[in-house]
Structure formats: structure tokens, C-alpha cells
N, C-alpha and C positions, 0 to 999 in steps of 0.2 A: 504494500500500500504506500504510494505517497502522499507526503503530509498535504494539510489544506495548504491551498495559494494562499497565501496572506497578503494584504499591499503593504508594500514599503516605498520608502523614500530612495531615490537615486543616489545613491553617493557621489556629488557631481562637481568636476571640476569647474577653477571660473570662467572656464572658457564656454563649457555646457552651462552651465546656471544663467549665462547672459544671452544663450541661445531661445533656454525655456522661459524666459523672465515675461511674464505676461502683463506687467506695466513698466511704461519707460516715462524714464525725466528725461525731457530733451533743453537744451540750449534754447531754443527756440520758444521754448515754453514760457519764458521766464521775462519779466518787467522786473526796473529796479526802481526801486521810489528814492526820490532825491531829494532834500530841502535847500531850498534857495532865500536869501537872508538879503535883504536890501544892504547897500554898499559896496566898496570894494575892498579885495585882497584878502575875504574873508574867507580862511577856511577851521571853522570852531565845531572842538570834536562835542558831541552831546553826551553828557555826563551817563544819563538813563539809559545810552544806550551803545554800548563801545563797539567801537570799528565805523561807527557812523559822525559824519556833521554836516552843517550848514556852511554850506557853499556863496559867496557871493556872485553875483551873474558873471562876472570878468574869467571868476573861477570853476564854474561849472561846467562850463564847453570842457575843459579836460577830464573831467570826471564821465560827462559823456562819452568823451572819445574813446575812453578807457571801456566801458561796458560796450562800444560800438567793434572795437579791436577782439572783445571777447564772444563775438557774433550774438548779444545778445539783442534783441532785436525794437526793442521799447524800453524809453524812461517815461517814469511818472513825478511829475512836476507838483511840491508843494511852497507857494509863498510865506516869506515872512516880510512882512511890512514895515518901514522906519513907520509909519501916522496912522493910528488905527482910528474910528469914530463911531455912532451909533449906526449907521447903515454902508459899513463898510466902501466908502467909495473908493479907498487906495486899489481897490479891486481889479475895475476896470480902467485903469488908464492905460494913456497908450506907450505913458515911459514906467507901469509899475512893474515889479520886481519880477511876476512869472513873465510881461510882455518881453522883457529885457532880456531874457533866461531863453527865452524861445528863438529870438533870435539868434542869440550868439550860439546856441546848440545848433541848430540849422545849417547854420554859417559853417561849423564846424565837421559836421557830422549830419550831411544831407540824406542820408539813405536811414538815418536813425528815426523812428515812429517817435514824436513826441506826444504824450498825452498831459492832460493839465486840469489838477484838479480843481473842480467849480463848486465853490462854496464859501459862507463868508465867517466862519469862524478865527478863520486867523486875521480876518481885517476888521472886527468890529471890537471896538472899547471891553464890551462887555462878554466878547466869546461864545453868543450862542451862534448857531449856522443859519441864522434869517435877522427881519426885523422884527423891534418887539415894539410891542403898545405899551402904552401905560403903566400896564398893570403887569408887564414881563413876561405877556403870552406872543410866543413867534407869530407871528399872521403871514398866511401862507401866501397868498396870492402878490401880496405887495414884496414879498422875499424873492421871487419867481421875478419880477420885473428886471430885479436886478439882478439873479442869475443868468439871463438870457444877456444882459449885456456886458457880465465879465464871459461867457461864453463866445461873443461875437468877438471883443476885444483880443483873445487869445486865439482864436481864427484870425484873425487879422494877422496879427503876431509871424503866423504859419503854424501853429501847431496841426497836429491830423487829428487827433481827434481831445477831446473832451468829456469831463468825468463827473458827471455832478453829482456828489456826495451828501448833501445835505438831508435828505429823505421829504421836501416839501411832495405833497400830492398834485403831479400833472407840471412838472418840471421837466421831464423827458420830453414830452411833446412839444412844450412852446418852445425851448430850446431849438430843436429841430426846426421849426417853424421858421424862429426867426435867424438859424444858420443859412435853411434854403433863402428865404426873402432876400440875404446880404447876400449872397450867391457864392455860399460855403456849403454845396451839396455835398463835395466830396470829403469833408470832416465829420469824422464819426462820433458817435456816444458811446461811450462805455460807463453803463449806468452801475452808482451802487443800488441796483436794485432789495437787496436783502443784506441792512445795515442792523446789527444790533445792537441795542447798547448795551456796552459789553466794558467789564470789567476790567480789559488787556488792550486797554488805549491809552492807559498812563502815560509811556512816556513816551507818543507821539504826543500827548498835548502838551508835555515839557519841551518836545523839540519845536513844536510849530509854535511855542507861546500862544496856546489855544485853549488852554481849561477856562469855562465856563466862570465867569466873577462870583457869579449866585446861582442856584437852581441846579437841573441838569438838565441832559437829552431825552428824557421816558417820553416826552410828547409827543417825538417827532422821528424817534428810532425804536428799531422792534422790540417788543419782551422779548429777552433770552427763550423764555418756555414754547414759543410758539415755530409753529413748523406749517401749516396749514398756511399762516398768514403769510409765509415766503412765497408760497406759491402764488400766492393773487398780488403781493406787492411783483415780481416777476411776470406773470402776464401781462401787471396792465403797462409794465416800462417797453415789453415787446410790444404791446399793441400800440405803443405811443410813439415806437419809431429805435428802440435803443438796441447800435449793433451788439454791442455785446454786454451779457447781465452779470453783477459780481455776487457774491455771496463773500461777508464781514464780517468779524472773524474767520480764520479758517479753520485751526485743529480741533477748537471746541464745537464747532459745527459739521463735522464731516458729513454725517446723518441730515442736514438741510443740504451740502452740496449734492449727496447723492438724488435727493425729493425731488432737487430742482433740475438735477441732470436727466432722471428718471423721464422728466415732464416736459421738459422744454427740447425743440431743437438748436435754440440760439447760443453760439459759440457761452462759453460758461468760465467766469475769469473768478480766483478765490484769492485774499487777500491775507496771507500771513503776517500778521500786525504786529505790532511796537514792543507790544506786552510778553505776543509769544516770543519775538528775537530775543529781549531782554530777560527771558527766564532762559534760555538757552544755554547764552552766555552767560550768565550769572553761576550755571552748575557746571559750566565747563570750565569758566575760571578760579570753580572751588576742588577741580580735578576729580568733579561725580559724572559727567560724562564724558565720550569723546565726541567735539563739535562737528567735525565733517562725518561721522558718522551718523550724528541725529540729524545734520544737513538733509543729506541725502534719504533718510529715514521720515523724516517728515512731510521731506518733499514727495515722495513716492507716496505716503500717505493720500494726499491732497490731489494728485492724479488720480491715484484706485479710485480715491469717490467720486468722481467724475470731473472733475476741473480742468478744463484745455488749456486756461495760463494760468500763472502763479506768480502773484504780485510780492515781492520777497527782500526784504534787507539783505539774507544771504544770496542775493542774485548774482554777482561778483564773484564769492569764491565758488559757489556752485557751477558760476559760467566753469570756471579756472577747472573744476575736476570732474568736468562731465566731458570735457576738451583733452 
């Protein structure tokens, strides 16, 4: 008699293992989010979050050039403002700080996708992502007037596409709207469709000098608990025109990227945030883990659940050892 077949595991070289590997991180995958800091000659590392800083426009084109040489194929543009005010107008100018950023990356680094986030948290006195009335409630519609024209302003600029983060209701559309009217058809949206507010944004509000004076975000970004509601924030940003939709945070949500991959056919971008880079590193410079190994570990994570890009601090060295 011979024994039962049992299955087992292949005992497989790296050569076999990368043959059978049934999810891959590519190069291509990958956006690197950058912070741009009004002034020059600024390059200021960010305490909250090390290997990272704030770039001034003069000095950013290099930093692009750098992820451009590492074929990564998109940067994500965050401003920081010299003048902030209650309705963020440092926004939309045509000499403010992402307009400046875009150019000189352009200039630099023509073949590199520039994206630029739309949202006025980092230009308003008070930090929340719209205007408030009176009484410290965002009003939606009057927040939207003026996303649409830091939108248009960073179209001008030349960025390719645009990011609006804020989570107002019917911002993807008029955006759209008034890209085509200015006759920037061919600039995209890359909506944060399914923002939550989430506990692992600390220290990008350190770096953007963005936390909130008073209050917070519960009004106008998702409960963490809900799952269902990504799904209808997600179609209605598809039905309002947005090429590609992100799901925010990413490793504590894998379970919504998967819902929304599951459901949607719209390209699917996930955002590995501030909070999770900075717990990363925080354990790897206590010598509890190995970082290019959770690199690569969590990046594969965030593909399995269906994510086509991967918006990432570790975009740089991950370009560096996937090459």
C-alpha cells in the first residue's frame, strides 16, 4: 500500500518562488508624495517622520528627478504656505508654492506625471479642509468654489492630473467641469474617494503644518467602522467623472480596498500614510524589525487586496530594490 498523497509545500528556490509568486510590486506601481514648503534652499528633514522633508520649489525639481531616474512614474505634490487665512486663498495663485513646484518639476523632469493635491487644509489659519461659518461648520458648497479654482490654477501650472482630498460632497464633478470649461480635458482626477478619519495622519499634519486649531475631521471624512459607505462614496466620485479612486489609509483598510476592488472597474490607487511610514520606522530604528523587508511586505500586502498604485513614503527605496 502506498501512503495517502498529502499536499505539501514546494521547497522552492528564489528563482522558483519569483516564478510562482502570484502578486507582484512593480516600479510602476508606485507614487511618491512630496512636501513643498514656500521659499528657497529649503531642504528641512520632518522630525515625525525620518528619511522625509520639505522641499522648497528651487529644490524639489531634484528630488523629482531622482524618483524620475528611478522609473518611478508619478509625484504627489503637497503645499506648505509662507500666509495662510480663513479661506485659504494662498491656494490658488498663480506664483503659490505647488504652482511654482509644478513648474520647475516639468521643467525638469517632462515625462514625470505630476499630481497635486487639492485641498485647503494647509492654507487656511484654522486647518480644517473647507470654509467655515460662524459657528465652525465647513459649508460645502462654498469650499467647492474654491476647490475648483486651486484645481484650475495647478492645471495651468501643467500638472496632469489633480487630487482632491478634502471629502466635500460633488467636488469631483464640478472640478471636472470647470477643468473641461478652461480646456484642461486632458488632466485627470485622482479622487480621494474613501478618506477616513483615521488615527495614522499625525505626522503628515506635522509635516504639512495642517492639524486642525479646534475640532476635527468626523464631519467630513469617513467612520473608520464603515465599509458599505466606501462603496457609494466610490461610485458617486466614478459617476462624477474621477479617473482614478483612492482608498485612505491603506494597511488598516485592506478589507475596504479589497470591497472596492471587488466592485469597481476604475483603476484603484491606496495611500500608505504618514502614521503607517512613521510606525515602520520607529520599530526598525528600535532594531524590532527589518525595514526593507516590511517595505516590500507591506507593499505586497496592499496589491493582494487589490490596489493598482500605491501612494508611498517608501516609494524611493522600494523604486531602488525592486530595480
Amino acid at each position: 500500500m502506498f501512503p495517502e498523497r498529502r499536499p505539501r509545500r514546494l521547497r522552492r528556490t528564489e528563482a522558483i518562488r519569483r516564478m510562482v509568486r502570484e502578486t507582484h510590486v512593480r516600479v510602476d506601481d508606485l507614487v511618491y508624495p512630496i512636501f513643498v514648503k514656500e521659499g528657497s534652499s529649503i531642504e528641512e528633514p520632518i522630525a515625525s517622520m525620518p528619511g522625509q522633508s520639505r522641499y522648497s520649489p528651487d529644490r524639489v525639481a531634484a528630488v523629482a528627478k531622482r524618483a524620475a531616474s528611478l522609473k518611478i512614474p508619478a509625484v504627489l505634490l503637497f503645499g506648505i504656505p509662507r500666509r495662510k487665512d480663513a479661506t485659504g486663498t494662498s491656494a490658488f495663485q498663480h506664483d503659490g508654492v505647488i504652482q511654482q513646484a509644478v513648474r520647475r518639476i516639468k521643467d525638469a523632469a517632462p515625462d514625470l506625471v505630476v499630481i497635486t493635491d487639492v485641498c485647503l487644509c494647509e492654507y487656511t489659519d484654522h486647518g480644517h479642509c473647507g470654509i467655515l461659518d460662524e459657528s465652525g461648520t465647513v459649508l460645502n458648497d462654498e469650499t467647492i468654489e474654491v476647490l475648483c479654482r486651486v484645481a484650475v490654477s495647478h492645471a495651468k501650472a501643467g500638472a496632469d492630473m489633480v487630487a482632491p482630498s478634502d471629502m466635500m460632497d460633488g467636488r469631483v464633478g464640478a472640478i471636472r467641469e470647470d477643468l473641461d470649461e478652461n480646456g484642461f480635458e486632458h488632466v485627470g482626477i485622482l479622487s480621494y474617494a474613501v478618506k477616513y478619519s483615521s488615527a495614522f495622519y499625525g505626522p503628515f499634519r506635522e509635516a504639512a503644518c495642517s492639524a486642525p486649531r479646534f475640532g476635527d475631521r468626523k464631519s467630513y471624512q469617513m467612520d473608520p467602522m464603515n465599509v458599505r459607505e466606501a462603496l457609494r462614496e466610490a461610485a458617486a466620485d466614478i459617476e462624477e467623472g474621477a479617473d482614478i479612486i483612492m482608498v485612505k489609509p491603506a494597511m488598516p483598510y485592506l478589507d475596504v480596498i479589497r470591497a472596492v476592488a471587488d466592485e469597481f472597474d476604475a483603476p484603484l490607487a491606496a495611500y500608505q500614510v504618514s502614521g503607517e511610514y512613521s510606525m515602520i520606522k520607529a520599530a526598525c530604528e528600535k532594531g524590532l524589525l527589518d525595514e526593507d523587508a516590511c517595505i516590500l511586505e507591506t507593499a505586497g500586502a496592499i496589491k493582494r487586496a487589490g490596489a493598482d498604485i500605491i501612494v508611498t513614503y517608501f516609494a524611493l527605496r522600494l523604486a531602488e530594490m525592486l530595480s
